[in-house]
N, C-alpha and C positions, 0 to 999 in steps of 0.2 A: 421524460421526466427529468428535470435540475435538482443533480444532488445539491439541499441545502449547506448552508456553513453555520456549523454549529459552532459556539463560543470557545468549548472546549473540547481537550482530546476525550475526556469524560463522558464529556455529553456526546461528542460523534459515536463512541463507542457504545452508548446507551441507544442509540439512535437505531443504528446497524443491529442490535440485537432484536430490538423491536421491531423491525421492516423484515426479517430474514423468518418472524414467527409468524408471519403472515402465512409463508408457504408450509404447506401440510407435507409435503415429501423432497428428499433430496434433486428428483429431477427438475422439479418446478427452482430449488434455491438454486440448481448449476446455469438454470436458462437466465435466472436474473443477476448470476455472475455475468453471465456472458453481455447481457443487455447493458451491463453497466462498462465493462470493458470496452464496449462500441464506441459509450461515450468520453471517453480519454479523449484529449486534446489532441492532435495531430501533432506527431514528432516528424521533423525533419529526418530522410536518410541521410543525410550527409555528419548528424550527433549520434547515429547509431555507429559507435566506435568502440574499437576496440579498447580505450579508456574511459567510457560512462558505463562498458557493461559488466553487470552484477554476475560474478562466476558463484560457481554452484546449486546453480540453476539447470534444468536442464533443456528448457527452453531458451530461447536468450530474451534477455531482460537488457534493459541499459534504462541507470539512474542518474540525472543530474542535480547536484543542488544549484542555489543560488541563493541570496540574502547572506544576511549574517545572523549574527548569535540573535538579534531580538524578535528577527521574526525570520523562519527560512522558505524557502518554495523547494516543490520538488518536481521534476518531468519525469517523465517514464514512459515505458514503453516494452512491448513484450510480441513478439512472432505469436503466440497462441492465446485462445480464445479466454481461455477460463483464469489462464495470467492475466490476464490483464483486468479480468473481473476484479481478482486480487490486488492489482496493481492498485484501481479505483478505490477499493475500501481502505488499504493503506495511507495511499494519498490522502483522503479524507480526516482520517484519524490525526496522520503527520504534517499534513503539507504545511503552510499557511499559520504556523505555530511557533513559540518561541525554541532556543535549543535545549534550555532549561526543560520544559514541559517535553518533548521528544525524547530526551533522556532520560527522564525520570516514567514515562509512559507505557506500562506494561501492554503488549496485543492482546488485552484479554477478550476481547472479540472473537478472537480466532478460536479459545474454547467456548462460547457463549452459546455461537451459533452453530455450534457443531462441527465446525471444521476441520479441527485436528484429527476428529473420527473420521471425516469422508474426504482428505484428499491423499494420493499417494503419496509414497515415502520422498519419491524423488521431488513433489509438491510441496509436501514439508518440509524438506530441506532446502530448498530454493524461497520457500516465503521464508524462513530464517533467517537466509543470506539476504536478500532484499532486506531485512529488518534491520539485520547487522550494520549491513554497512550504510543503512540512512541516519541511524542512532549514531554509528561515529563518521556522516560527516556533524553532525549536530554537537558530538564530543570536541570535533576540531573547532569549530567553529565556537565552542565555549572556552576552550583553552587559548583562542588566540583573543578573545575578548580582552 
């Protein structure tokens, strides 16, 4: 399945709540975490460095931007399965977006679909940090505009 490109971070995020109420239980929504994480691009090991990765995680993650303030892309990448599930809905909502719209764009997805109830503390703190630090590179990326 091809995650579509929704127009906005709005509409991705409306998108993802409505595909996640498909599933009737949390195990069926962790396995299409997982199925989406699959589908992440292929990061090179050799950008898996100690400067793209997102600390506070407890997995490792490593985030890269690219673009400027009018539109940014993002790579990502994550050692664990259900990271990177996360990695995918993130990406979807931020990637591919102005820096204006990324900073001004709440994760309300993540309570939508139930997530802030079902994943651990150290989950939640780590999609945080991933949040954080994609929003400011998107802050830099408006201030050097």
């Amino acid at each position: 399945m091809s995650t579509p490109i929704e127009s906005s971070a709005v509409e991705a995020q409306a998108a993802i709540a409505e595909e996640f109420a498909f599933f009737g239980d949390w195990t069926e929504r962790y396995q299409y975490l997982i199925d989406l994480g699959r589908q992440l691009p292929a990061f090179p090991d050799e950008r898996k460095t100690e400067e793209n990765r997102v600390h506070g995680c407890q997995s490792m993650v490593w985030l890269i931007p690219s673009g400027d303030a009018s539109r940014m892309h993002f790579d990502a990448a994550s050692d664990s399965a259900i990271v990177s599930g996360l990695i995918a809905l993130v990406l979807r909502v931020y990637s591919d977006r102005s820096a204006r719209e990324i900073v001004e764009t709440e994760p309300a997805f993540i309570q939508e679909i139930g997530l802030a109830k079902h994943l651990s503390p150290t989950r939640s703190n780590g999609l945080a940090a991933m949040l954080a630090r994609l929003k400011a590179y998107a802050a830099e990326a408006l201030a050097a505009k």
